[in-house]
TIDO-430561 format. One record per residue (C-alpha): chain; x, y, z. Coordinates in steps of 0.2 Angstrom, whole numbers, plus 5000, padded with zeros to 4 digits. Example, Ala and Ser with C-alpha at 12.3 -4.5 7.8 and 13.67 -1.06 7.14 Angstrom:
// TIDO-430561
(atom 'A'; (5062; 4978; 5039))
(atom 'A'; (5068; 4995; 5036))
// end
This chain:
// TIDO-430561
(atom 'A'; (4599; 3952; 5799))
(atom 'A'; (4589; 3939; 5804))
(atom 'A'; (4594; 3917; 5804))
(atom 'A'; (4581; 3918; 5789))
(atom 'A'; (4591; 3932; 5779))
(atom 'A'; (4605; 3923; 5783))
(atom 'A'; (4602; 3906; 5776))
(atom 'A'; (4593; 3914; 5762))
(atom 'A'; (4608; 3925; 5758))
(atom 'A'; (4622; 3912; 5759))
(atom 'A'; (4610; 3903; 5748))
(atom 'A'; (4611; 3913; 5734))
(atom 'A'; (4629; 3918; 5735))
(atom 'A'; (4632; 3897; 5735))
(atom 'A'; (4622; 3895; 5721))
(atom 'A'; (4630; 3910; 5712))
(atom 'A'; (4648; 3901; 5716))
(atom 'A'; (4641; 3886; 5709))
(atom 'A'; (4636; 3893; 5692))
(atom 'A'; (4651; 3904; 5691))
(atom 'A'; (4661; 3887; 5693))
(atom 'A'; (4650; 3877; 5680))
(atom 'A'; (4652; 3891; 5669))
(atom 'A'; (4672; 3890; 5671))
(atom 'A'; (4671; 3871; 5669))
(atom 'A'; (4659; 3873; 5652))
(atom 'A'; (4671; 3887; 5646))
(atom 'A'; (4686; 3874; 5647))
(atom 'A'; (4676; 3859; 5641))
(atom 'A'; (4674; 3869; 5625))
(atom 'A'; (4691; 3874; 5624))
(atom 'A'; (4698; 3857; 5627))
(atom 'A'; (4685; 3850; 5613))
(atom 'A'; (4692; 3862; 5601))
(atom 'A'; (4709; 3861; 5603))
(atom 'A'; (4707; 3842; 5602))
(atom 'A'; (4696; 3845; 5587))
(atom 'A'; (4712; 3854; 5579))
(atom 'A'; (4726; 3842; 5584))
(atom 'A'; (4716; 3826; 5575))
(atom 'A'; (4724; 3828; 5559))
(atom 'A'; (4723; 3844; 5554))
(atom 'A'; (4729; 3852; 5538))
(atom 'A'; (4734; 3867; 5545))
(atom 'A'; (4745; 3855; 5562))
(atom 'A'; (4751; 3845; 5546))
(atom 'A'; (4758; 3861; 5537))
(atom 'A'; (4765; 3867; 5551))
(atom 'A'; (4774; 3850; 5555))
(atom 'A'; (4782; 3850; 5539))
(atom 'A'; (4791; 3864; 5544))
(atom 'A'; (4799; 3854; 5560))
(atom 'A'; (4806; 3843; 5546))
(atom 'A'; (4816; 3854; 5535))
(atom 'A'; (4832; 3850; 5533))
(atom 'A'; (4839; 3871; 5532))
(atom 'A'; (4831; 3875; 5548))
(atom 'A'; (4838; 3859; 5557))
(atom 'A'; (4855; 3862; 5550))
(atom 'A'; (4860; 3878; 5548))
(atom 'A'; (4870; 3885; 5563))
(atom 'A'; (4868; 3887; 5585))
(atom 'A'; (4852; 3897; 5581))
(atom 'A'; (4844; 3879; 5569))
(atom 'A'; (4847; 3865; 5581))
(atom 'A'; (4832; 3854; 5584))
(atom 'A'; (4826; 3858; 5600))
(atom 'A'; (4833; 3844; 5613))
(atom 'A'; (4843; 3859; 5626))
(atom 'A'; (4837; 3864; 5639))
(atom 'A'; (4843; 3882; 5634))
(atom 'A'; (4832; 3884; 5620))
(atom 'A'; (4818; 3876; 5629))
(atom 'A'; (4817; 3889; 5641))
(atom 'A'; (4814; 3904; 5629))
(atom 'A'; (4797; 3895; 5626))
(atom 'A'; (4790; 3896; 5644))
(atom 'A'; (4773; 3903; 5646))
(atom 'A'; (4775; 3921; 5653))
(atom 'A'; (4755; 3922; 5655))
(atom 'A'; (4739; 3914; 5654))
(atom 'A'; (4730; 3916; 5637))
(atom 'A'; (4712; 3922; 5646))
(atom 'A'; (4698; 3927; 5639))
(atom 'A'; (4699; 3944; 5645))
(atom 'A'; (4719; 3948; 5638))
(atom 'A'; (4714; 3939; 5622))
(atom 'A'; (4696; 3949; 5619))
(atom 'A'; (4709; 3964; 5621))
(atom 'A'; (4725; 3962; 5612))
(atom 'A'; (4712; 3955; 5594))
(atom 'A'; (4700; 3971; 5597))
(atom 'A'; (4715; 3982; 5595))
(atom 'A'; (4724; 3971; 5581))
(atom 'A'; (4705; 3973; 5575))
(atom 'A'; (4706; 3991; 5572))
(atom 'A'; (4721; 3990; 5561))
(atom 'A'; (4715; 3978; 5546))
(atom 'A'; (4701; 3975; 5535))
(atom 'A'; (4699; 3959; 5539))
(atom 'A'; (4688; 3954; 5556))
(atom 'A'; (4698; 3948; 5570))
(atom 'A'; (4685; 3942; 5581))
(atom 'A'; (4688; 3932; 5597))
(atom 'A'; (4678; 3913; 5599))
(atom 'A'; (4684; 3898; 5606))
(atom 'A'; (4689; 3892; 5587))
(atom 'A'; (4703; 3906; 5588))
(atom 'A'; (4706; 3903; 5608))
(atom 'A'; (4710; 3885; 5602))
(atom 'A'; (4722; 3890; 5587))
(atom 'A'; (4730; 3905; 5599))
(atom 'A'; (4735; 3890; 5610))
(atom 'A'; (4742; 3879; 5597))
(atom 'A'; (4754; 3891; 5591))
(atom 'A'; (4758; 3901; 5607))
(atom 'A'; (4758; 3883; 5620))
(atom 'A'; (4756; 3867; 5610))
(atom 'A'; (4771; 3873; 5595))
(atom 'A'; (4779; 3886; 5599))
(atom 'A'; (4796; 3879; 5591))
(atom 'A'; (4789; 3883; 5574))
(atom 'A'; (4783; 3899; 5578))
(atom 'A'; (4799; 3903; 5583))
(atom 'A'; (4806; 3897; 5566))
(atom 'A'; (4792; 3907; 5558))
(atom 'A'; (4794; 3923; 5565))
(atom 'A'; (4813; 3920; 5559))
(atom 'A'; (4808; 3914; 5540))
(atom 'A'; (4798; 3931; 5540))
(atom 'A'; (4814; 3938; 5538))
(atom 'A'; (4818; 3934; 5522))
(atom 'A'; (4802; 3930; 5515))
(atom 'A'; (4790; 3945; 5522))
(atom 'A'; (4800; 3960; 5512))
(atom 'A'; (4795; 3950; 5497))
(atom 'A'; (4778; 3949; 5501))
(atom 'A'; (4773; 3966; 5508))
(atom 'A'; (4782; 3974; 5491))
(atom 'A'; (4771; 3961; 5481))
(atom 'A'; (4754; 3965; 5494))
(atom 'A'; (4759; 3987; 5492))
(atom 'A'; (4759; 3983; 5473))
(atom 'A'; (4743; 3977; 5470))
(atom 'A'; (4735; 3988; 5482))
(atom 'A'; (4731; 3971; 5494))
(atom 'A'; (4729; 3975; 5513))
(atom 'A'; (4748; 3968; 5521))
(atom 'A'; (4740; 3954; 5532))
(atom 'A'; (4738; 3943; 5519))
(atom 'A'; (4756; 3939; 5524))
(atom 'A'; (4751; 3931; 5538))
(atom 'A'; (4741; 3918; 5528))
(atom 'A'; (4756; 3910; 5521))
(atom 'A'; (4760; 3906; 5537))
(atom 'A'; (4743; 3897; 5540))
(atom 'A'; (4746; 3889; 5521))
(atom 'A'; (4765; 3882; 5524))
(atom 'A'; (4771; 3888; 5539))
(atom 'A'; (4783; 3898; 5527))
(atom 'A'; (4791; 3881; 5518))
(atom 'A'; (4793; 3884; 5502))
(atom 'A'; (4792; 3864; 5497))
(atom 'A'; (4779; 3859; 5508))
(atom 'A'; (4764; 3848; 5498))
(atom 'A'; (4749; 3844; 5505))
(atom 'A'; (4740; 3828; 5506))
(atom 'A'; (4729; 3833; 5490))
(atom 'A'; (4744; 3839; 5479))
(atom 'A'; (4745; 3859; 5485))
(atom 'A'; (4761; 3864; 5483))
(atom 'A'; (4774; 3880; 5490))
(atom 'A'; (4771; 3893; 5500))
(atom 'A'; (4754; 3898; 5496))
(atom 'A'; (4749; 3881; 5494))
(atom 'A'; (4743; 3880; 5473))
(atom 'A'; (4735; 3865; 5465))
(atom 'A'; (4741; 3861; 5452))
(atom 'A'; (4725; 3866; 5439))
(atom 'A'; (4722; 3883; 5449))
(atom 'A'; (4744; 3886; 5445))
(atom 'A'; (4743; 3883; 5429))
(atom 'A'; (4726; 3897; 5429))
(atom 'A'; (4736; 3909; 5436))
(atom 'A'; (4752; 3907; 5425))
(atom 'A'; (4764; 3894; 5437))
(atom 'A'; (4774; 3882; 5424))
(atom 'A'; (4776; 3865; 5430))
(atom 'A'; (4792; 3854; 5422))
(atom 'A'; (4802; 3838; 5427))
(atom 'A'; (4815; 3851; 5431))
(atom 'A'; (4806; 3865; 5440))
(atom 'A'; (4789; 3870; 5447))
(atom 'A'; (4787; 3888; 5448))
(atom 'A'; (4773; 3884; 5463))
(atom 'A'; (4790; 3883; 5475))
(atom 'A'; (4795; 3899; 5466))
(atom 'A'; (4792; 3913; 5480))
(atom 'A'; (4792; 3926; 5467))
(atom 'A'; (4783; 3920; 5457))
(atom 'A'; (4769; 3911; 5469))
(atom 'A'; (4768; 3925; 5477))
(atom 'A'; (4761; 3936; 5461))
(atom 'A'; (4750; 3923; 5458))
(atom 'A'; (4744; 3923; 5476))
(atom 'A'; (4740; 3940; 5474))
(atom 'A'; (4732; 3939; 5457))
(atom 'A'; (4721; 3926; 5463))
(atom 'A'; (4715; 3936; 5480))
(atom 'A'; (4711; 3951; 5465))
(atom 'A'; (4700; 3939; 5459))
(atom 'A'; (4693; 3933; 5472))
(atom 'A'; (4689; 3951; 5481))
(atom 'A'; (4679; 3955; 5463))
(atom 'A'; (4667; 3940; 5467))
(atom 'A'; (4662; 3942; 5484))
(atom 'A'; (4668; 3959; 5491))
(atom 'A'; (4674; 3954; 5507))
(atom 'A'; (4692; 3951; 5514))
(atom 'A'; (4685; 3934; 5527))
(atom 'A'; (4677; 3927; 5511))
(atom 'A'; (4694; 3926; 5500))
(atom 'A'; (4701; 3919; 5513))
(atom 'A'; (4689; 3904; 5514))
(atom 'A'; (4688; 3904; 5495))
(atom 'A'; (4705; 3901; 5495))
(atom 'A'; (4705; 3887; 5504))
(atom 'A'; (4692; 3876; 5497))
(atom 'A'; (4686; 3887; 5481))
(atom 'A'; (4675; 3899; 5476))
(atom 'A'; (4661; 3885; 5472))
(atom 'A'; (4660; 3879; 5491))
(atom 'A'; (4659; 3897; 5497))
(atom 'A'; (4643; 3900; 5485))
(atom 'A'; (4635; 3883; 5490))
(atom 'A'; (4636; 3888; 5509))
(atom 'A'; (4631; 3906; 5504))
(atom 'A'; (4616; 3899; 5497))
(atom 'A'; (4612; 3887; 5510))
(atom 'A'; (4613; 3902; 5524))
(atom 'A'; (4600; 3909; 5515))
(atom 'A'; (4612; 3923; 5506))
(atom 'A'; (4620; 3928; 5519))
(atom 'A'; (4638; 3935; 5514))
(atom 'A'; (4649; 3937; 5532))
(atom 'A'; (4662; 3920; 5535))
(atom 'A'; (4655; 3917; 5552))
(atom 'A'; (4637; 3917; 5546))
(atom 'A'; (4641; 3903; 5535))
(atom 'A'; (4654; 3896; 5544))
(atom 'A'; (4643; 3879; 5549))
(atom 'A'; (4640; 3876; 5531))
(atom 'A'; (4657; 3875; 5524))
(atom 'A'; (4669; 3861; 5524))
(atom 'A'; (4676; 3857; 5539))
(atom 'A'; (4696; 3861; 5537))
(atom 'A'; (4689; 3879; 5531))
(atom 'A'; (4680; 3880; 5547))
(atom 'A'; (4696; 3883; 5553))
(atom 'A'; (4705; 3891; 5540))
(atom 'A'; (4699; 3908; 5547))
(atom 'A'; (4702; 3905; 5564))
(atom 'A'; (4719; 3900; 5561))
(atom 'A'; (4723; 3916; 5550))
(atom 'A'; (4718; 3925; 5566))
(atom 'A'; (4727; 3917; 5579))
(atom 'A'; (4743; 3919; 5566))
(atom 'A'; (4739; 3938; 5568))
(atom 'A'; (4738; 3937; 5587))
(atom 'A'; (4756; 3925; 5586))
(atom 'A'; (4765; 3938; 5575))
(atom 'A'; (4762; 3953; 5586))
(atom 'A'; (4763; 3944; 5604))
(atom 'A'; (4774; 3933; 5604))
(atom 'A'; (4790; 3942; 5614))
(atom 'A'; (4773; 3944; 5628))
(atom 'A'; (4775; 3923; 5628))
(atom 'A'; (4793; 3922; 5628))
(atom 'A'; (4794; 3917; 5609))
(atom 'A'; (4808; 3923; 5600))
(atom 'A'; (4813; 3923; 5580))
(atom 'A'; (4826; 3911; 5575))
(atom 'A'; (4836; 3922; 5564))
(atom 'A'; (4839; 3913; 5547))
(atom 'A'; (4854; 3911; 5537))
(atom 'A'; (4853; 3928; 5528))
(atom 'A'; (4838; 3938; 5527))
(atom 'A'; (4828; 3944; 5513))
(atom 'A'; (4840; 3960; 5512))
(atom 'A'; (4855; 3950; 5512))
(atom 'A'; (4852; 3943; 5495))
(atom 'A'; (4849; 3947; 5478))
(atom 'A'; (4843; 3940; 5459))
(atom 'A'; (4856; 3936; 5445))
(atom 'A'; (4847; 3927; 5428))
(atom 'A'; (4856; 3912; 5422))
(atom 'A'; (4851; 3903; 5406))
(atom 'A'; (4861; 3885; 5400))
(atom 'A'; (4860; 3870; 5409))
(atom 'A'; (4867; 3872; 5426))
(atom 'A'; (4870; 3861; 5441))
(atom 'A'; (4867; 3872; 5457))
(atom 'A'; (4881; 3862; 5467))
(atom 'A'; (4895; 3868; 5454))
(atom 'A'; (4886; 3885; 5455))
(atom 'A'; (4889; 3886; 5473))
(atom 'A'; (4907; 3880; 5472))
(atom 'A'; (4911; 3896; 5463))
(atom 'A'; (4902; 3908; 5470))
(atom 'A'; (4908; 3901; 5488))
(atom 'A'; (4890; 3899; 5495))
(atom 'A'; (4884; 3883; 5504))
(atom 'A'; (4878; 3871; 5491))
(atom 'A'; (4862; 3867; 5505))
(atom 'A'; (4858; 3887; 5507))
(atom 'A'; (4859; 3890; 5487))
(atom 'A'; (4846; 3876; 5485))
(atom 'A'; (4834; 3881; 5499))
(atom 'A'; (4833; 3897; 5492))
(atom 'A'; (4830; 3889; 5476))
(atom 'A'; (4816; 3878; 5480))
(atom 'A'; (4809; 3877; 5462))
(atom 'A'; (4822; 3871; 5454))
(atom 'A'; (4818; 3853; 5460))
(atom 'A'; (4832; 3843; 5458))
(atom 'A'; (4847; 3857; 5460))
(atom 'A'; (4846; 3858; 5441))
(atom 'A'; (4844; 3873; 5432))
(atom 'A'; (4837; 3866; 5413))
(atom 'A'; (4845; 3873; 5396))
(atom 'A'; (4829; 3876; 5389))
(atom 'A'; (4834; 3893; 5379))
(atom 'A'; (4826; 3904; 5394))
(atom 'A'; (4833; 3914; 5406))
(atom 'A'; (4831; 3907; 5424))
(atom 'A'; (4832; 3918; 5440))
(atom 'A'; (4846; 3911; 5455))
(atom 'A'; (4844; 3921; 5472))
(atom 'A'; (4862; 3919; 5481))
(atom 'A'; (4867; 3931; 5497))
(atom 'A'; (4875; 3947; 5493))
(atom 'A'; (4893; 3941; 5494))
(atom 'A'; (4891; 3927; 5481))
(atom 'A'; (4881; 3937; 5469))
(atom 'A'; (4898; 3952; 5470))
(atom 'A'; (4908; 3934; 5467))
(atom 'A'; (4899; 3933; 5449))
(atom 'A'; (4899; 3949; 5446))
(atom 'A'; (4917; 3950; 5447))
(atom 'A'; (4921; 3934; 5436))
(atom 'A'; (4905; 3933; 5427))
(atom 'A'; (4911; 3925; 5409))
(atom 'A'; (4922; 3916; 5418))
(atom 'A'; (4912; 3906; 5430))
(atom 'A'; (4898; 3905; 5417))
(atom 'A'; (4910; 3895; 5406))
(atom 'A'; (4916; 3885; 5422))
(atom 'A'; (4899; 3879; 5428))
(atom 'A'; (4891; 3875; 5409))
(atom 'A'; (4904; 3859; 5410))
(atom 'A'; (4898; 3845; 5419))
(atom 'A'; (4911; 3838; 5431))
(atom 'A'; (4912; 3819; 5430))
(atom 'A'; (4900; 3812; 5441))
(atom 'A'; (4886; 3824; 5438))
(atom 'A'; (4869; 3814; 5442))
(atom 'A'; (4853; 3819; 5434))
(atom 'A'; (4837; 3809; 5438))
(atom 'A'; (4831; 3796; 5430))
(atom 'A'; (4813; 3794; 5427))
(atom 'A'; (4800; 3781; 5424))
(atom 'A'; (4782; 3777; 5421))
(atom 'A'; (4773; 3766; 5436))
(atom 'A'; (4756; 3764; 5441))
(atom 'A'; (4754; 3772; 5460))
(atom 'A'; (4739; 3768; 5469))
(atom 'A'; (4728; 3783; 5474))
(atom 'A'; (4711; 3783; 5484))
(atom 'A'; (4699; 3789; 5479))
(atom 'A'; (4682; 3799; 5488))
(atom 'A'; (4666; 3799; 5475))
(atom 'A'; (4660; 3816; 5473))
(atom 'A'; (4641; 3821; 5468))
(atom 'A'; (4640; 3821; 5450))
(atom 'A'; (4654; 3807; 5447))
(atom 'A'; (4652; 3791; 5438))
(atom 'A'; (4664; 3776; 5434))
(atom 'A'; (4668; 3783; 5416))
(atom 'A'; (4672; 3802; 5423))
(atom 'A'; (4685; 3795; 5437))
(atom 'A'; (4692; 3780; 5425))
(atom 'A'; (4697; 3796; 5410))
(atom 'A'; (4704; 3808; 5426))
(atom 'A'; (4717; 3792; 5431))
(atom 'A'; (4720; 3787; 5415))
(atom 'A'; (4713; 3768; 5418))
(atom 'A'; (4697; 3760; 5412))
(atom 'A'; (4680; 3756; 5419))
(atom 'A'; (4684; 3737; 5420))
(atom 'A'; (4700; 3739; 5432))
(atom 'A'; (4692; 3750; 5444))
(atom 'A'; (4678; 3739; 5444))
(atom 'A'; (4691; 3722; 5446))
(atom 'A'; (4702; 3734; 5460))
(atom 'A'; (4686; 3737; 5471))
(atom 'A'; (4676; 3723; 5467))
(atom 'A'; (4663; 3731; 5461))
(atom 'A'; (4650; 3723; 5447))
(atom 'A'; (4639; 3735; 5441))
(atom 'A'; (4643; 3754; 5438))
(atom 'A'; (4633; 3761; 5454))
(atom 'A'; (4643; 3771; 5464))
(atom 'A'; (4640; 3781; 5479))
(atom 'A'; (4645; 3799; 5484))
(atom 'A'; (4657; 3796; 5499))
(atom 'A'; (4662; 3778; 5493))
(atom 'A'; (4680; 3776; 5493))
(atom 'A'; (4689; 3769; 5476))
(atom 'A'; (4706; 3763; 5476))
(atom 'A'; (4714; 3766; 5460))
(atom 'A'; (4730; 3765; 5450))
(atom 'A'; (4735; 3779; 5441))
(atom 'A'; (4749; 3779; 5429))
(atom 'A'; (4763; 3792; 5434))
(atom 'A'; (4777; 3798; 5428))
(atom 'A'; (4792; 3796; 5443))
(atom 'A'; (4809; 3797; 5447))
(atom 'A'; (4818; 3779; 5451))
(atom 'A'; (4825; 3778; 5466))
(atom 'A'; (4844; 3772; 5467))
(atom 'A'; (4845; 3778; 5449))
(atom 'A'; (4855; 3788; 5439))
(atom 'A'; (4860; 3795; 5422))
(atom 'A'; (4880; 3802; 5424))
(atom 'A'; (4886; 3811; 5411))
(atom 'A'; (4900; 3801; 5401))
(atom 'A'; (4919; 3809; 5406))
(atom 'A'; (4932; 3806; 5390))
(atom 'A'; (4936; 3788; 5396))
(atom 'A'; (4918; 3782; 5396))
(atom 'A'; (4916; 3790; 5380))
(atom 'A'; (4930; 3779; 5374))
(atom 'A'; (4924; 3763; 5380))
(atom 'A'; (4905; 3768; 5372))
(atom 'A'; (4915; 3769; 5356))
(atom 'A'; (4925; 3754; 5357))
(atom 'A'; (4906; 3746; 5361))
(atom 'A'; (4901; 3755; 5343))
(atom 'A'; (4915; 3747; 5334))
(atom 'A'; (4913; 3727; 5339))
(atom 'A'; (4908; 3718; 5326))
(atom 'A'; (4889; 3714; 5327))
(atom 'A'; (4888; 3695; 5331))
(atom 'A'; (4898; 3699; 5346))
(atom 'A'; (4882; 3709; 5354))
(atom 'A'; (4869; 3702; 5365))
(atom 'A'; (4849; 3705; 5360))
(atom 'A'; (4835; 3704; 5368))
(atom 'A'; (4816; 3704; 5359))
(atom 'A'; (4806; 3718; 5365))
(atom 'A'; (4789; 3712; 5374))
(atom 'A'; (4772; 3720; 5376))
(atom 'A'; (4773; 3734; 5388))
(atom 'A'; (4791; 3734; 5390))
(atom 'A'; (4800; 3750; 5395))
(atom 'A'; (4818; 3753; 5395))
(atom 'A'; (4818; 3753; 5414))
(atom 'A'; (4811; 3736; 5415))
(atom 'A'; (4823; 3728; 5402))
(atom 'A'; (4837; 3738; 5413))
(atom 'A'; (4832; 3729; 5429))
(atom 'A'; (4826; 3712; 5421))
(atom 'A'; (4845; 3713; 5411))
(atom 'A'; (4854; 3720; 5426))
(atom 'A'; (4862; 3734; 5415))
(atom 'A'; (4862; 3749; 5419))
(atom 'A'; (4849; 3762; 5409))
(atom 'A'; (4861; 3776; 5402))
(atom 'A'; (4873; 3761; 5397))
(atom 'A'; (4860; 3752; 5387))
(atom 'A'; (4854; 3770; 5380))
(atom 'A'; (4873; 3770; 5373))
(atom 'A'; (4870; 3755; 5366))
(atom 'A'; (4856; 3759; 5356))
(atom 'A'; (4860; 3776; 5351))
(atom 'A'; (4847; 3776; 5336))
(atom 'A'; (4833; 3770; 5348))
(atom 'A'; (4817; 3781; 5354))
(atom 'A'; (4815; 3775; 5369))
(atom 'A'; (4795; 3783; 5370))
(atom 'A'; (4791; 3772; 5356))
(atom 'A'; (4795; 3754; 5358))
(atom 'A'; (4790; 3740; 5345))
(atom 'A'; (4787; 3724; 5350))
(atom 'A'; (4796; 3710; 5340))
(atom 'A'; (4811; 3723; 5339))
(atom 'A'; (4829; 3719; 5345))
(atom 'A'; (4840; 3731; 5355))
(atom 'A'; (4857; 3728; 5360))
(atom 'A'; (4858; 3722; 5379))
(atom 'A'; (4876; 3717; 5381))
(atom 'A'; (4893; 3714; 5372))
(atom 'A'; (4896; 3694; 5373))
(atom 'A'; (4915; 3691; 5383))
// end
């Protein structure tokens, strides 16, 4: 070979190096972009942060302790590199198993490495939540004839907590709002919200994906309807030119549903490989065999419940989540109550017994106390929207929106963002109602039989509520309610008087 080959040859094989490298370095550029893409603020890093905060999971047992040790630190080492290559591999294969289309991109690269490397302490928690909550669901899937990895996409929704809520109001494992729940048959109450029910959100789940499949046919396409609604999948099948496969649209949806479908993916890929990462379930307190349904109906205060049964008053309520302050409501229906095995024999065994026990309210029994106040919302102009339209949704006027923005005509723009302040019903903090115990009772009466000039009244204002005369009085609310026994306290007439006190 001659000098001129020579040069000419180590040329080309310097040049081929340099491409190769720029090629490696694009290839992490873009993976670094979308990872970073995915860890600012996203909705599905959020859900799956909520889970890192429940109080079950950081309490319950060796196997729940938050993750300081160096112990159970080590069970999360990397064991191997997620390549292209291994990845491309193991999704073709989990490919050929499921309906839906697990591809390989740098989107799912990106979402594989946040639950494999960048959180592997709640995939951990996951894969020992699917324990109990998975039966459930695959029974629910089998039923209505829905393919079984729709499982997975609870995980993506709430990283399998029952009470997580999003920032725009979704609820529960499969994430509802509130409008599309009640649709699909999920009551909502002061007491309850069947959204946290896992029964009965999961039926509902499953109705909806029915639903959803009649429209468009295709399994990728519920999942994206499901996140941001059908009427955002049809505008960004129209604006692909009609053009009915996820990633063919993909650029035209909205951006957290960009990465709704790649996260569903990479929560396949985490399910099935995790042992190949070092990433093992957290076993949870009982699993979904270990527990069973009894129907209770009466007004029943899950902490005496559990008291009797022998079943920790913290494990009773989490797998309870509906019932939303531990308070099972006498509202002349049957309620269901999921306990583990051994406290559901406990009932069995002493049933009329326990049922009279817990229908008693121990002295000291606290319900919440609720109140109307106005909390401040933002809100983003949508296309269509006009002062009048958002004023009815928050129950306000035209006028304060105008005075809380500074606006002075009515032009809005789409985009523009509205603080407003929405009336809503909430639960006061610090206060509660207890139910009276015989020697209340005998102080309420002995209040009842003082003579009437020995009473202290207050003239009821504009706009007063009996919170505010409570606070502005400094007597407590369930006293003053005892002292005006005949009083509707949801109709209050200015220039009325109501007792507020029982002079020396």
């Amino acid at each position: 070979m001659s000098i001129k080959q020579v040069i000419f040859s180590s040329f080309f094989v310097l040049l081929a190096l340099h491409i190769s490298a720029s090629d490696t370095d694009s290839l992490k550029k873009v993976a670094s972009n979308e990872q970073n893409l995915i860890l600012q603020d996203d909705p599905i890093l959020a859900s799956m942060d909520s889970m890192m905060a429940m109080k079950y999971l950081a309490s319950y047992g060796e196997e729940f302790r938050f993750f300081d040790s160096a112990e159970v630190h080590s069970c999360f080492e990397k064991s191997s590199e997620l390549t292209e290559a291994l990845l491309k591999e193991r999704l073709n294969v989990l490919d050929g198993q499921t309906p839906f289309e697990l591809i390989y991109n740098s989107r799912v690269h990106a979402f594989i490495n946040l639950y494999i490397n960048k959180r592997p302490q709640v995939s951990a928690k996951v894969l020992g939540l699917s324990a109990l909550y998975f039966p459930m669901f695959e029974e629910a899937l089998d039923r209505n004839n829905l393919p079984k990895e729709f499982k997975y996409l609870a995980i993506v929704e709430s990283a399998l907590n029952p009470t997580a809520r999003s920032r725009a109001g979704a609820l529960g494992l499969w994430q509802f709002m509130y409008g599309t729940g009640k649709i699909y048959g999920l009551k909502q109450t002061s007491y309850y919200d069947d959204r946290m029910d896992p029964h009965k959100a999961t039926e509902a789940a499953c109705e909806y994906f029915k639903y959803l499949y009649k429209i468009y046919g295709n399994w990728d396409l519920v999942l994206a309807a499901y996140n941001c609604g059908p009427g955002n999948v049809n505008k960004a099948i129209r604006r692909s030119g009609g053009r009915r496969n996820y990633w063919d649209i993909y650029r035209y949806l909205p951006r957290e549903t960009r990465g709704y479908v790649p996260a569903f993916i990479a929560v396949n890929y985490m399910m099935n490989y995790a042992e190949t990462h070092n990433i093992y379930p957290l076993e949870p307190h009982c699993t979904f065999f270990q527990t069973d349904t009894i129907q209770m109906s009466g007004k029943i205060y899950l902490k005496q419940l559990a008291n009797q049964v022998q079943c920790d008053y913290e494990l009773l309520k989490m797998l309870n989540p509906a019932y939303r302050f531990g308070i099972i409501p006498d509202d002349g229906k049957l309620h269901g109550v999921r306990m583990p095995l051994k406290s559901v024999g406990i009932f069995a065994s002493n049933e009329s017994k326990l049922k009279d026990d817990i229908s008693k309210v121990e002295p000291g029994e606290q319900e919440p106390v609720w109140a109307w106040k106005e909390v401040r919302k933002v809100h983003y102009v949508r296309s269509g929207e006009y002062l009048g339209l958002i004023a009815r949704k928050y129950g306000t006027s035209v006028s304060k929106i105008q005075s809380w923005n500074n606006i002075r005509g009515s032009s809005i723009r789409v985009g523009q963002r509205l603080v407003v302040y929405a009336r809503e019903r909430v639960l006061v903090e610090g206060e509660v109602k207890t139910k009276a115990n015989p020697s209340s009772e005998n102080k309420a009466s002995n209040v009842k039989s003082a003579k009437t000039e020995d009473f202290i009244y207050y003239t009821i204002q504009n706009g007063d509520t009996l919170w505010d005369i409570s606070k502005n009085k400094g007597i407590p609310l369930h006293k003053l309610k005892e002292l005006n026994t005949h009083l509707n306290s949801k109709r209050l007439k200015p220039g009325d008087k109501i007792i507020v006190g029982v002079q020396g």
